[in-house]
C-alpha positions as CSV (number, residue, x, y, z in Angstrom):
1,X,0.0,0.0,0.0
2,X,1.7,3.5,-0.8
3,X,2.0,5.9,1.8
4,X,-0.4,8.2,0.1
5,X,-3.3,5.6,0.3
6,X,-2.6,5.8,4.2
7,X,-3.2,9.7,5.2
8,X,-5.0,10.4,8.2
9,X,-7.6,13.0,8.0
10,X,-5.4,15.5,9.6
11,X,-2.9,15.2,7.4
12,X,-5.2,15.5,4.5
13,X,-6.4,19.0,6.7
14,X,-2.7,19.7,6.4
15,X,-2.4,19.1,2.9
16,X,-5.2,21.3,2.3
17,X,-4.2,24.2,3.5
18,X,-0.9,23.7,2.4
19,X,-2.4,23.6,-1.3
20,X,-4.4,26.7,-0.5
21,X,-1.2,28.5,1.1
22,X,0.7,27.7,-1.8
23,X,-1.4,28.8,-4.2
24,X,-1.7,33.1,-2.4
25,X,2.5,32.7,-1.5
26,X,2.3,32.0,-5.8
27,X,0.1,35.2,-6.2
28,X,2.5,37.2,-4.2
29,X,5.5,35.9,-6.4
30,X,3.4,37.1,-9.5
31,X,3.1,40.4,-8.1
32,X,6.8,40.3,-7.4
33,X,8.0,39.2,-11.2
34,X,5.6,41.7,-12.3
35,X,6.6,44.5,-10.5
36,X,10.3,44.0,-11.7
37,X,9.7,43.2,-15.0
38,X,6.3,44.8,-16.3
39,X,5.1,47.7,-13.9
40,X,5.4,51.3,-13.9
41,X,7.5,52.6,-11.3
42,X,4.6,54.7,-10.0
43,X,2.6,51.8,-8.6
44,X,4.8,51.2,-6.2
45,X,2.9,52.1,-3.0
46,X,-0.1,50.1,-4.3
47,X,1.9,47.2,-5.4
48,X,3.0,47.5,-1.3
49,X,-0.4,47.4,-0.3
50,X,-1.5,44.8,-2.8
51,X,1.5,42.7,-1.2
52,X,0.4,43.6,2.7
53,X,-3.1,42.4,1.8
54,X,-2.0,38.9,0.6
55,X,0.3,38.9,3.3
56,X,-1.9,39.5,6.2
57,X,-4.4,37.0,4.4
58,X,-1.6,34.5,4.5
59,X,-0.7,35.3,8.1
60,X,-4.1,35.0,9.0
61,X,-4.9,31.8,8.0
62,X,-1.6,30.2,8.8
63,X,-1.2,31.1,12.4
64,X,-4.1,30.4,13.9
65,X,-4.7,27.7,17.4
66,X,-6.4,25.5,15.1
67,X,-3.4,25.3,12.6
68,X,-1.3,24.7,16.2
69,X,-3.0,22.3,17.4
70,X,-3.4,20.3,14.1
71,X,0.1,20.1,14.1
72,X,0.6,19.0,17.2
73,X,-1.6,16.4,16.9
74,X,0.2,15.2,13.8
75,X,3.3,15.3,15.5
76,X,1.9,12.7,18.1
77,X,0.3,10.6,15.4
78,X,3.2,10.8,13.0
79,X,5.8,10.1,15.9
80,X,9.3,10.6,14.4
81,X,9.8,13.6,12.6
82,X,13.2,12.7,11.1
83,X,11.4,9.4,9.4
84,X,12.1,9.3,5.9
85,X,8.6,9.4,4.6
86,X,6.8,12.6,2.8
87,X,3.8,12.5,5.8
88,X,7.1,13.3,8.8
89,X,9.0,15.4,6.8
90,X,5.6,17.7,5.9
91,X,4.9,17.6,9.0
92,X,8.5,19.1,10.3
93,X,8.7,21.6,7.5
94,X,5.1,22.7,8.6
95,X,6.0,22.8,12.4
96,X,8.7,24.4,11.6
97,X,7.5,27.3,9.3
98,X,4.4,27.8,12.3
99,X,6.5,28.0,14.9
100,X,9.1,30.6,13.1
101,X,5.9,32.8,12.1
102,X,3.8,32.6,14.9
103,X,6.3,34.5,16.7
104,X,6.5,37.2,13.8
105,X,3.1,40.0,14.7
106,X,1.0,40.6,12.3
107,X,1.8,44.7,12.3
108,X,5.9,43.6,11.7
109,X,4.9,41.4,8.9
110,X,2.8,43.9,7.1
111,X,5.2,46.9,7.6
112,X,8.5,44.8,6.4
113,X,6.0,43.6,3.1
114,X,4.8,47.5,2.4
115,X,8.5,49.0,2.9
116,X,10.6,46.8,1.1
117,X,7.7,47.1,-2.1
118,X,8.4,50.7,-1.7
119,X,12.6,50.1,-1.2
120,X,12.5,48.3,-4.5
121,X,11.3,51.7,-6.8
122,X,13.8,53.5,-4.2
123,X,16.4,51.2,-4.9
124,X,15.9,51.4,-9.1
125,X,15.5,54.9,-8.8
126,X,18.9,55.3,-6.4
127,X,21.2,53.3,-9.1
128,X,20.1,55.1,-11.7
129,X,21.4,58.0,-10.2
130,X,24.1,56.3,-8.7
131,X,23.1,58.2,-5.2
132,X,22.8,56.1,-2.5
133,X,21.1,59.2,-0.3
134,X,17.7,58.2,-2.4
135,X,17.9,54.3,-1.0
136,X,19.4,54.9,2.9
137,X,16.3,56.2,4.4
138,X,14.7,52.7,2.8
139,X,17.6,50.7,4.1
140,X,17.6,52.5,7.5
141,X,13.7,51.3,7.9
142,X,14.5,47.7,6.8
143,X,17.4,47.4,8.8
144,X,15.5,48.5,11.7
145,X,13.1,45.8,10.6
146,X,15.1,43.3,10.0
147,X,16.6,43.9,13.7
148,X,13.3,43.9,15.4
149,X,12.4,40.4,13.7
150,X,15.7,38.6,14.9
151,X,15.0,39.9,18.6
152,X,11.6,37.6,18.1
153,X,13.8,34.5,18.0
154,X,16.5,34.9,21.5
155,X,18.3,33.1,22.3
156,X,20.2,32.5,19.9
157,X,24.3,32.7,19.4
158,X,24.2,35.3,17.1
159,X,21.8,38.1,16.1
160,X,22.0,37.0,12.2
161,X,21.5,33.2,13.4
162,X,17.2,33.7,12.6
163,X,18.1,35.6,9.2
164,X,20.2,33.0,7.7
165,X,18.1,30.4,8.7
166,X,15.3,32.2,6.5
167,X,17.5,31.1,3.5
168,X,19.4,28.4,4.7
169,X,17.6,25.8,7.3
170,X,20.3,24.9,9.8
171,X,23.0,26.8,9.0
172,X,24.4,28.9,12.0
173,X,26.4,31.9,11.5
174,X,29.7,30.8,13.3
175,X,29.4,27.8,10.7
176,X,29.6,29.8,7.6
177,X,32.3,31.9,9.2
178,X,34.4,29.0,9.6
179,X,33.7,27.8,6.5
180,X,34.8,31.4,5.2
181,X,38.0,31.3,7.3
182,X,39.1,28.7,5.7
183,X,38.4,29.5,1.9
184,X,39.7,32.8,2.3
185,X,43.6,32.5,2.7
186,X,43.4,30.0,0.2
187,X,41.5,32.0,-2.2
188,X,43.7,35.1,-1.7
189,X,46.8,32.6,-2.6
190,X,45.7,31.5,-5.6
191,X,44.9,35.3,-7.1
192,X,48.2,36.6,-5.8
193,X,49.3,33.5,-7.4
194,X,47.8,34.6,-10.9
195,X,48.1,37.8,-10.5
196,X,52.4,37.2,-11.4
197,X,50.8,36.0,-15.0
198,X,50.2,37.5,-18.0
199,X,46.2,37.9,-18.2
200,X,44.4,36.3,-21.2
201,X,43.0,38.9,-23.5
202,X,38.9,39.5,-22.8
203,X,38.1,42.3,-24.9
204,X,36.6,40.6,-27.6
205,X,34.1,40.0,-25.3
206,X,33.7,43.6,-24.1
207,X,31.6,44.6,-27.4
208,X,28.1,45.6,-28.0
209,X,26.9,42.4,-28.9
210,X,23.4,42.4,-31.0
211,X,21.1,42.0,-28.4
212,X,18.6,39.6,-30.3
213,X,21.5,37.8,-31.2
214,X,22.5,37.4,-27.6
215,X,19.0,36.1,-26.9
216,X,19.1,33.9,-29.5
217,X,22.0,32.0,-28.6
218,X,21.1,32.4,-24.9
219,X,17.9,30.8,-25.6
220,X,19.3,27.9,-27.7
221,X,21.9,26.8,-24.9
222,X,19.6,26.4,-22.4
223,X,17.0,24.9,-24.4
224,X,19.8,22.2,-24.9
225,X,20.7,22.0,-21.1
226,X,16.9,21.1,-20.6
227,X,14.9,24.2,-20.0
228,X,11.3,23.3,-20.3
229,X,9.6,26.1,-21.9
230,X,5.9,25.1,-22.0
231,X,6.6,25.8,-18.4
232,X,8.5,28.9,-18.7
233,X,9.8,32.0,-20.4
234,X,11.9,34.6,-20.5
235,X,12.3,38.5,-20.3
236,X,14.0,41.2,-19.2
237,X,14.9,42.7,-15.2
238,X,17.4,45.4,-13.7
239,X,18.9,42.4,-11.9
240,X,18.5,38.9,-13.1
241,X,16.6,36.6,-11.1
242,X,13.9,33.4,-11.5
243,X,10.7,33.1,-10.0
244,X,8.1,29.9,-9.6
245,X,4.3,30.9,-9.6
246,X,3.8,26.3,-8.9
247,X,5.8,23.3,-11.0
248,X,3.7,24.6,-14.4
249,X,5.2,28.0,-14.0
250,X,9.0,28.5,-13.5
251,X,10.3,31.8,-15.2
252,X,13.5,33.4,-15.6
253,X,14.9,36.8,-16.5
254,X,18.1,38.3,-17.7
255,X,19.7,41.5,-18.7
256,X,22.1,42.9,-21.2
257,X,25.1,45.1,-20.7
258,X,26.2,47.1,-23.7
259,X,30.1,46.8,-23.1
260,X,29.9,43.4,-22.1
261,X,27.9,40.5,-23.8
262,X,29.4,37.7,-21.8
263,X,26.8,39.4,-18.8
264,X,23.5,38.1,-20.5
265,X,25.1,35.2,-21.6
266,X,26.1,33.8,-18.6
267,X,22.9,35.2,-16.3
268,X,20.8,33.1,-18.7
269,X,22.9,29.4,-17.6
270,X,22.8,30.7,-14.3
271,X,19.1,31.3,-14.3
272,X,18.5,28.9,-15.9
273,X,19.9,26.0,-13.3
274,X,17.5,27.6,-10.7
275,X,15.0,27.3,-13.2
276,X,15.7,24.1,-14.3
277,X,15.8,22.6,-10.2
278,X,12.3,24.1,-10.0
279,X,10.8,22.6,-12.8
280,X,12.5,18.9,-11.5
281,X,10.5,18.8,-7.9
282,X,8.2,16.0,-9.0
283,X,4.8,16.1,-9.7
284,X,3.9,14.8,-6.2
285,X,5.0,17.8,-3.9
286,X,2.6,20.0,-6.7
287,X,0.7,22.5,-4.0
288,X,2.4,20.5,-1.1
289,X,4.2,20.9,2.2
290,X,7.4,19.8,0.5
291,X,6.9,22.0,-2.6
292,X,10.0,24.6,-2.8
293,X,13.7,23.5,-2.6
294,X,16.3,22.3,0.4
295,X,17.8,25.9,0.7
296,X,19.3,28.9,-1.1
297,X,22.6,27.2,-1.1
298,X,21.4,24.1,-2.7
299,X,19.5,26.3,-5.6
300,X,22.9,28.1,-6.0
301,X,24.5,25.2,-6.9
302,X,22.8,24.4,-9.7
303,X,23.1,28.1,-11.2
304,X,26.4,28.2,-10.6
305,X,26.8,23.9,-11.8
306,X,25.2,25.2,-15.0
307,X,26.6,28.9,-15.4
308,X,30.7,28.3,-14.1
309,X,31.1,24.4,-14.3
310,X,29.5,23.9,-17.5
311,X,28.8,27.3,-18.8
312,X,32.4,28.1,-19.0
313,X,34.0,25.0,-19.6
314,X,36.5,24.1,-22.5
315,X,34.4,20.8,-23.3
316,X,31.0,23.6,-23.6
317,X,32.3,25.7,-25.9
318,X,34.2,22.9,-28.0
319,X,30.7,22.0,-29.5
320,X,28.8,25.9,-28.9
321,X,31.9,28.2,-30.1
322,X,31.2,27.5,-33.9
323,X,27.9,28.7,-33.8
324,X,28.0,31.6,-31.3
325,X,31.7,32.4,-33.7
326,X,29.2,32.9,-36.8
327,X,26.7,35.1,-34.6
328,X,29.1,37.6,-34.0
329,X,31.5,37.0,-36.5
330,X,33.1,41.0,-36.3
331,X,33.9,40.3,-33.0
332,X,34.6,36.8,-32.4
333,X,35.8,35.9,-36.4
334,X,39.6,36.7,-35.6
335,X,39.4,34.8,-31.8
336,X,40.4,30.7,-31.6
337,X,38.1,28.9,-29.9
338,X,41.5,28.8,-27.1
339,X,41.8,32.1,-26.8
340,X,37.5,32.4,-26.1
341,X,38.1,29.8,-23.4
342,X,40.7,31.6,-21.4
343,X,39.4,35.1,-22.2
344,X,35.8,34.2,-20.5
345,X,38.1,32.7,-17.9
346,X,40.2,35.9,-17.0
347,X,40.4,36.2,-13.3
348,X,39.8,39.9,-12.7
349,X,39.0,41.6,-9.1
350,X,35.9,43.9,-10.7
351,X,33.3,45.9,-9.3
352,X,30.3,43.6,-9.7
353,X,29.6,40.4,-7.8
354,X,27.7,39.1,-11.0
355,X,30.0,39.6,-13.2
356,X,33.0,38.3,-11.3
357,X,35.2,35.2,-12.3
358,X,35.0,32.3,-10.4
359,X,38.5,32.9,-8.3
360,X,37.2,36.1,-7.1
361,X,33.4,35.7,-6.6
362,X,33.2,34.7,-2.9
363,X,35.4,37.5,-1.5
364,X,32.5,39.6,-2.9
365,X,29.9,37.8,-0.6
366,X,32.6,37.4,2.4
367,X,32.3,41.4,2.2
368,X,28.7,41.4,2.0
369,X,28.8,38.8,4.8
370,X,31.2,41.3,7.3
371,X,28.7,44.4,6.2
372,X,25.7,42.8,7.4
373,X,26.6,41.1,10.4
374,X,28.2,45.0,11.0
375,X,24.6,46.2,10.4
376,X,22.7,43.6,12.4
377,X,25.2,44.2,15.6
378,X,24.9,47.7,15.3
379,X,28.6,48.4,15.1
380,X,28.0,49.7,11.3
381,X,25.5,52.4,10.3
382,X,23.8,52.3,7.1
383,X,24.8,55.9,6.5
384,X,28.3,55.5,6.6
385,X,28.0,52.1,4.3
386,X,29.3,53.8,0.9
387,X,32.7,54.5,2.2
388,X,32.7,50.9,4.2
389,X,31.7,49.1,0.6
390,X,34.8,51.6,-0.9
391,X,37.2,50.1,1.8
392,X,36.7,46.8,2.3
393,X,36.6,46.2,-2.2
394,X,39.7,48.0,-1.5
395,X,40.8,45.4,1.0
396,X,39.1,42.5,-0.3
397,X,39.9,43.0,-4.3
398,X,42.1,45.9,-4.3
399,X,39.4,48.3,-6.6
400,X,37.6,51.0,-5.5
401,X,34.5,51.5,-7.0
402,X,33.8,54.3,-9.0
403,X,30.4,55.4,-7.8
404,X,27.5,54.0,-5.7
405,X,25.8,52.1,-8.8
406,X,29.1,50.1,-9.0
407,X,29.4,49.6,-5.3
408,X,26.6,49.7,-2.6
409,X,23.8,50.1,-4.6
410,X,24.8,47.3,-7.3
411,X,22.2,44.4,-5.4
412,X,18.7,43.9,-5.3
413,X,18.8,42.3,-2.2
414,X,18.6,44.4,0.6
415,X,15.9,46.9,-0.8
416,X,13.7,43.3,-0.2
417,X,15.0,43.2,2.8
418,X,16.8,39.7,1.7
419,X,19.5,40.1,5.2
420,X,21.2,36.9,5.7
421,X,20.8,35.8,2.1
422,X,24.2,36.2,0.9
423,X,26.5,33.7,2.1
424,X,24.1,31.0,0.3
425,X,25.8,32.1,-2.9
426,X,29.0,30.5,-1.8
427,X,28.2,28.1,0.0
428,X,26.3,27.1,-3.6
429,X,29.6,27.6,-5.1
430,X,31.2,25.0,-3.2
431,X,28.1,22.6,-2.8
432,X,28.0,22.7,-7.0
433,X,31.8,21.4,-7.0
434,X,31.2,18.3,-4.6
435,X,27.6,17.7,-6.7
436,X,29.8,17.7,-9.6
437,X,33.0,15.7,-8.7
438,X,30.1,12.7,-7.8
439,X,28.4,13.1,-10.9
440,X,31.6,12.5,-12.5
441,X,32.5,9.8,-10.1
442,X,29.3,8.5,-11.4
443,X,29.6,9.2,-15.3
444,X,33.1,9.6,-16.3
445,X,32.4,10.5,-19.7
446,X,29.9,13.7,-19.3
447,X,32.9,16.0,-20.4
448,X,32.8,13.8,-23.6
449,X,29.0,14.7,-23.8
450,X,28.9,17.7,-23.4
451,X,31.8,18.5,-25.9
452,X,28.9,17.1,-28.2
453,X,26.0,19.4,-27.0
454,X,24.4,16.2,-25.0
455,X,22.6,16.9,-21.3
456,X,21.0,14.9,-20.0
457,X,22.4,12.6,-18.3
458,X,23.9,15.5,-16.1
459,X,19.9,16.8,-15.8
460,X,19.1,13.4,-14.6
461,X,22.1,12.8,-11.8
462,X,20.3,16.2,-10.8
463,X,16.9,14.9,-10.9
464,X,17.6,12.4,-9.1
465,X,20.2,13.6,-6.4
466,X,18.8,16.6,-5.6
467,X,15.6,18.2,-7.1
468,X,13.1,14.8,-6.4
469,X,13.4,15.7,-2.8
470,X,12.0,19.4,-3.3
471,X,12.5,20.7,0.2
472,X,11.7,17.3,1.8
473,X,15.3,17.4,3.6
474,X,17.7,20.4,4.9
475,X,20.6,21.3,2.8
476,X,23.4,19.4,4.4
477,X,21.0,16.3,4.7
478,X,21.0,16.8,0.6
479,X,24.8,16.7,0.5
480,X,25.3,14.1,2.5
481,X,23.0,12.2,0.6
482,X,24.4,13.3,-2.8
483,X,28.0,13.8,-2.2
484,X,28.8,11.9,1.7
485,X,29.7,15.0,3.1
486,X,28.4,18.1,4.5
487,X,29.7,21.2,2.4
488,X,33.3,22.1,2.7
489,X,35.5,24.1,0.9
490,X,38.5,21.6,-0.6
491,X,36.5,20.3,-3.6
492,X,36.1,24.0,-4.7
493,X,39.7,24.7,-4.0
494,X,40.9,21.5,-5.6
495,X,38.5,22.5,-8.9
496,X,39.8,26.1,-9.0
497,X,43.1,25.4,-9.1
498,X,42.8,22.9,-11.4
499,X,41.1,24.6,-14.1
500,X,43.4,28.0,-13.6
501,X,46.8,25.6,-13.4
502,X,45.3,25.5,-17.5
503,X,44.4,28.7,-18.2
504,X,47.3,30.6,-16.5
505,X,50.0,27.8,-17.1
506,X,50.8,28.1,-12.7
């Protein structure tokens, strides 16, 4: 008999509402996409309200006694949480995601969901300009936020403990910094290490690309890598991101940067992973309690899997560089398929975190990391976070940014009040690398198919290692599952050195 054929009718009470939950949290992401990618900037303070109202409605029918009590109840019927069947594991997610938002008030909830729909316009508006006076007054209201919902959670070790839990279930701040410890010197090695070299050439890629070219191409490579477009799309944002509106609906968005077309390019892999581990939950956790992914850190891996593992790998372009050669044939007609690999390669510290190589990209989020555990203690003032960005990319890459657009202001995260979401990105970074090293462990010859265009079998190892579980287990029970191991930092070393041993002849 299956385990679905057994539910109690509690748990199909659960089920319900979990089905009805799903479907206004979907609405709100639809308001979301929209409002990047479609609305007017003026509908901002409606969009807020609009937001609030689905919010509170959310709220409302969510923490209730009733909704308590049922879960209680399931607890004692289900027994073990930690079991290894869907009914448990819905259960723990549930108790889980009561117990964190019963303790939230309803009037905190509503004010964070009406001032970050508000920071967003500031936020656009703020970068434009490149004047970060137009966003503080936003950031010094979220913050203050932000702050006021981590005091709901004491004790706990560390003020930004209930914020990166938001993102990544388990995770305690003094692991990440010790996870960060570690990669840093070793990262900071291996660039002083490359900096002694003579840089491969880039600027072929620095052009202004024709931008339905770029989308054609862009569209055609993930197409290949398995993007299911009956059950997606997509269109343009100020900052790339992908959004889910249920398993039918998983969209993605990209942008393009005149002087550099390897920016479009490469946010469309990347989105396209996320995309692509949406569209894999199966059909069973479809308006469920185990709908959603493991963590933030588990969807960065794939992004960054597909984007930086794949995306810019020698065996990739072997069987792409032809065609994206006669796309672009003024800029690219002259440049070996070699001298493309290393140039898309070149380790450079830069301004932007999205458009960094792989050697540098994590000492980007380590300095997000320092500014926001700064902001949470209260020994850093968002006022004074322009010329704290200026210094520590001074310390951290040895740049200085040129203005706020290209420093502070260049992330949508904090004007959606997104604290404590940082570190996932590597922490992704180094989960993709041990994904990846068993995959191959498992399928020695993927380099050999994808130097002919062919992915599935990577897709499936995927499927079946990581997306069928939808968020049915917490990140490092994924990894250990996948890989044996709880994420570390060697693999990624190990990989980064490899591949830039190559490229820079160390």
């Amino acid at each position: 008999m299956s385990e679905n054929s057994q539910i109690s009718p509690k748990m199909q009470q659960l089920l319900d509402l979990a089905a009805e939950l799903d479907d206004l949290n979907h609405i709100m992401a639809l308001l979301g996409w929209d409002q990047q990618v479609k609305m007017p900037p003026g509908g901002a303070e409606e969009r807020g309200m609009q937001l609030a109202a689905l919010g509170r409605i959310i709220h409302e029918k969510f923490v209730t006694d009733e909704v308590g009590q049922l879960i209680a109840d399931l607890e004692a019927e289900v027994g073990d949480l930690n079991a290894e069947t869907d009914q448990a594991r819905s259960v723990k997610v549930s108790k889980k995601a009561y117990e964190k938002q019963a303790k939230v008030p309803l009037a905190l909830l509503m004010e964070t969901i009406k001032t970050t729909a508000m920071a967003h316009e500031a936020w656009v508006k703020a970068k434009s300009h490149s004047d970060f006076s137009v966003f503080q007054p936003y950031l010094e209201k979220i913050v203050d936020l932000r702050k006021q919902y981590a005091e709901l959670f004491k004790p706990y070790d560390h003020i930004y403990d209930p914020l990166l839990d938001d993102f990544e279930p388990g995770m305690k701040t003094a692991d990440v910094k010790e996870i960060f410890e570690k990669l840093r010197p070793q990262q900071v090695e291996l660039l002083q290490q490359i900096a002694e070299k003579e840089p491969p050439d880039d600027a072929f890629i620095k052009q202004p690309f024709n931008e339905a070219h770029q989308e054609l191409f862009g569209r055609h490579v993930i197409t290949r890598f398995g993007y299911d477009w009956n059950r997606g799309r997509l269109d343009i944002a100020p900052h790339p991101f992908t959004t889910e509106f249920g398993l039918g609906d998983v969209r993605i968005t990209t942008r393009y940067l005149k002087e550099d077309a390897g920016s479009a390019l490469f946010s469309t892999m990347h989105e396209a992973g996320h995309a692509m581990y949406g569209q894999g939950v199966p059909e069973k956790y479809k308006r469920h309690p185990l709908s959603g992914s493991a963590s933030l850190a588990i969807h960065e891996s794939q992004s960054r899997l597909w984007e930086n593992i794949i995306g810019r790998s020698k065996e990739f372009w072997t069987h792409f560089y032809p065609s994206f050669q006669m796309l672009f044939p003024a800029y690219l007609g002259n440049v070996s398929m070699m001298d493309f690999y290393r140039g898309i390669n070149k380790v450079e510290p830069s301004f932007i975190r999205v458009e960094a190589d792989e050697a540098t990209y994590n000492l980007h989020i380590m300095l997000r990391l320092e500014i926001e555990i700064g902001l949470m203690e209260g020994t850093m003032e968002v006022g004074d976070l322009p010329a704290i960005w200026n210094s520590r990319m001074a310390d951290y890459l040895g740049v200085t940014p040129p203005d706020d657009a290209r420093g502070v202001l260049q992330d949508i995260h904090w004007s959606g009040g997104m604290i404590g979401y940082f570190p996932t990105y590597a922490l992704g970074n180094l989960a993709s690398v041990q994904l990846w090293d068993k995959l191959m462990a498992d399928h020695p010859n993927v380099p050999d198919e994808i130097a002919q265009g062919k992915f599935d079998t990577v897709l499936g190892w995927m499927r079946e290692h990581v997306h069928q579980y939808g968020a049915k287990y917490e990140p490092q029970e994924i990894m250990l599952k996948a890989t044996g191991s709880k994420i570390t930092p060697e693999p990624y070393m190990a990989y980064l050195r490899k591949k830039y041993m190559e490229v820079y002849d160390l």
